[in-house]
C-alpha positions in Angstrom: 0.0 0.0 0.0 1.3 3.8 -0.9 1.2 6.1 1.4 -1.0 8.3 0.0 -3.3 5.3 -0.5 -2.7 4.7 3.6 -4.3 8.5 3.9 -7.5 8.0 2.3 -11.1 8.8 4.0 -13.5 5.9 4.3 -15.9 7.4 1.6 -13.1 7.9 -0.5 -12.5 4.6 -0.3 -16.1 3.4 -0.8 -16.6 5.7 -3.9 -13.5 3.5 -5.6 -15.8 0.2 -4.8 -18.4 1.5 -5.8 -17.0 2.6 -9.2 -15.3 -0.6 -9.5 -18.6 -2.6 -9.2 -20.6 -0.5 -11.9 -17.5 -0.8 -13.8 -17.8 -4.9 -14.1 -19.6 -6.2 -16.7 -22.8 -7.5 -16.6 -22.6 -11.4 -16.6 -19.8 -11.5 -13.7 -23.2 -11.2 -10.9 -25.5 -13.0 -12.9 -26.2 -16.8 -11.8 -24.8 -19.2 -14.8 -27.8 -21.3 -15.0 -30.8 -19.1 -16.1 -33.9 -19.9 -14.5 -37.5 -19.4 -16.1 -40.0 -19.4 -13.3 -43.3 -19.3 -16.0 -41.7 -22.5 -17.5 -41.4 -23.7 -14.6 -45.2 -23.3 -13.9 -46.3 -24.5 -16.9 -44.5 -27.6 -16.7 -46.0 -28.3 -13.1 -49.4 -27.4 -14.9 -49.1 -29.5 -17.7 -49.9 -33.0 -16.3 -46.2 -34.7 -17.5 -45.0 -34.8 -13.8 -47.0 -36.5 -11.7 -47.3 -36.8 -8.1 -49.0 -39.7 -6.1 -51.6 -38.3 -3.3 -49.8 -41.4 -1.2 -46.6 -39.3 -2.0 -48.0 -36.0 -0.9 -50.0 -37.4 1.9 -46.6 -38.1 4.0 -45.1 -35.4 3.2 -47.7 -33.2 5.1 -48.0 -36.2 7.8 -44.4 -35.6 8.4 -44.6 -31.8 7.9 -47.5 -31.9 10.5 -45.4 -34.0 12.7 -42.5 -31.7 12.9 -44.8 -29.0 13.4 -46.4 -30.8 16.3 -43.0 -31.6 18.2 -42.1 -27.9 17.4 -45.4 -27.1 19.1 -44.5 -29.8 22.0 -41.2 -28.0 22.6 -42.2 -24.7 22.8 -45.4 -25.7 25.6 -42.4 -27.0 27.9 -39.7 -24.5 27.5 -43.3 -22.4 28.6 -43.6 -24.6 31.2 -40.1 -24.7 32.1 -40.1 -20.4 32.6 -43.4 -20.6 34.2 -41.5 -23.0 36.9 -38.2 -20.8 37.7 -37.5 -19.4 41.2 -39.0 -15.9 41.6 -36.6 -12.8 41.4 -38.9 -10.5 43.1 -37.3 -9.6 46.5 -40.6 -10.6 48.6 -40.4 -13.8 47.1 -36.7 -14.1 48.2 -37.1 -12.6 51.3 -40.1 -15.6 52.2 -37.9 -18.3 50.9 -34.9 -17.1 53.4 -37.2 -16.4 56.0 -35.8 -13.3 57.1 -38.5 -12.2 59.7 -38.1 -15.3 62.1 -34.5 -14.1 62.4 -32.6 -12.5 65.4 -28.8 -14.0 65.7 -26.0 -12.4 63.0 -24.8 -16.1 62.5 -28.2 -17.4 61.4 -28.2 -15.2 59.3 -24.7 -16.4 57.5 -25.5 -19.8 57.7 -29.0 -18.8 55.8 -26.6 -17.2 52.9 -24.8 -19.8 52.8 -27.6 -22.9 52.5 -29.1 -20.5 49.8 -25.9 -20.1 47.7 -25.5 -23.7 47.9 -28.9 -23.8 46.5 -29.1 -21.0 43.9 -25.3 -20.1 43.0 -25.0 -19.8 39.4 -21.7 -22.2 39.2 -24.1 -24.9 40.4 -27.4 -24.2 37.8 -27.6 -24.9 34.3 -26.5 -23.1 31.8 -29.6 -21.1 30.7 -30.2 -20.5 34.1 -26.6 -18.6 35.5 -28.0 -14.8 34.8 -31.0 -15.8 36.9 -29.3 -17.4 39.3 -26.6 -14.1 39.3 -29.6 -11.8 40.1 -31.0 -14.1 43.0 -27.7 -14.5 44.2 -27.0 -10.5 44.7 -31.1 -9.7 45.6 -30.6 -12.4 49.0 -27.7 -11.1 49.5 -28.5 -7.6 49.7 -31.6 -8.9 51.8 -29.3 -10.7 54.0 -27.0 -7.6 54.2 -29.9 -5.4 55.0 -31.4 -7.5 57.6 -27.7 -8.0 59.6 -27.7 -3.9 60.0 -31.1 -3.8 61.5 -29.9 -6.8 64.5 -26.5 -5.1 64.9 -28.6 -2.2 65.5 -31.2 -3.6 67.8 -28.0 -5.2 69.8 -26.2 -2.1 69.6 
C-alpha cells in the first residue's frame, strides 16, 4: 500500500468500490444457470409430472409432525419459565425467612444454604444470569437484615 493510498477517507475509499462494481460487466453477478419461473409453472401445470396423493400425503404427515413436536417444545420450554424461582425480592425474602430471624450467624449460615442452592456455578447453563440476580437480591436482603440486629443489639 502507498502512502497516499494509507491517507484515504472511508468514503473515499467506498466511492472507488463503488466505481469498480458499476465498472464490471454485466454477466460477472448474474447466476450461470438461467432460471424461467413461467416455464417452470407450466411444466408443473401440464400433467407430464406426476405426483402420487400417497406421495403427498406423507409429506404433510411428516410436515404436520415436525410441526407438532415444534409445538410440544415450545409448551415445555413455557412450562419450564413458568416453573423458575422468583426474582422479586418478597419472594426471596419468604424463601430465606428473614422475619423469624434474630442471631447475626443465622443469618450467615442462611446465605450460605441459599448459595449452595441457587449459586449460578451450580445451575444450568440457561439459568446462570438468573441465578446471578438471586444471588445479589438475597444477599442484599441478607445484608440489609444484619444492620437492623446489629442495631437492635447495639
Amino acid at each position: 500500500m502507498t502512502r497516499g493510498a494509507a491517507n484515504r477517507d472511508f468514503a473515499a475509499l467506498l466511492d472507488e468500490l463503488i466505481a469498480a462494481s458499476l465498472a464490471e460487466p454485466d454477466g460477472a453477478s448474474r447466476p450461470s444457470i438461467p432460471f424461467d419461473y413461467l416455464s417452470v409453472a407450466e411444466e408443473l401445470h401440464s400433467g407430464r409430472i406426476r405426483v402420487s396423493h400417497d406421495a403427498v400425503a406423507a409429506e404433510y404427515r411428516e410436515a404436520d409432525a415436525m410441526a407438532d413436536a415444534l409445538f410440544a417444545a415450545a409448551e415445555a420450554a413455557k412450562a419450564e419459565e413458568e416453573q423458575l424461582p422468583s426474582l422479586e425480592p418478597e419472594a426471596i425474602w419468604k424463601e430465606l425467612d428473614l422475619a423469624n430471624v434474630a442471631e447475626p450467624e443465622e443469618l450467615g449460615r442462611r446465605r450460605r444454604v441459599f448459595a449452595f442452592r441457587n449459586h449460578p456455578d451450580r445451575v444450568a447453563p440457561h439459568l446462570r444470569q438468573r441465578a446471578m440476580v438471586r444471588m445479589q437480591v438475597a444477599n442484599m436482603l441478607i445484608d440489609e437484615m444484619e444492620r437492623r440486629v446489629k442495631r437492635k443489639a447495639g
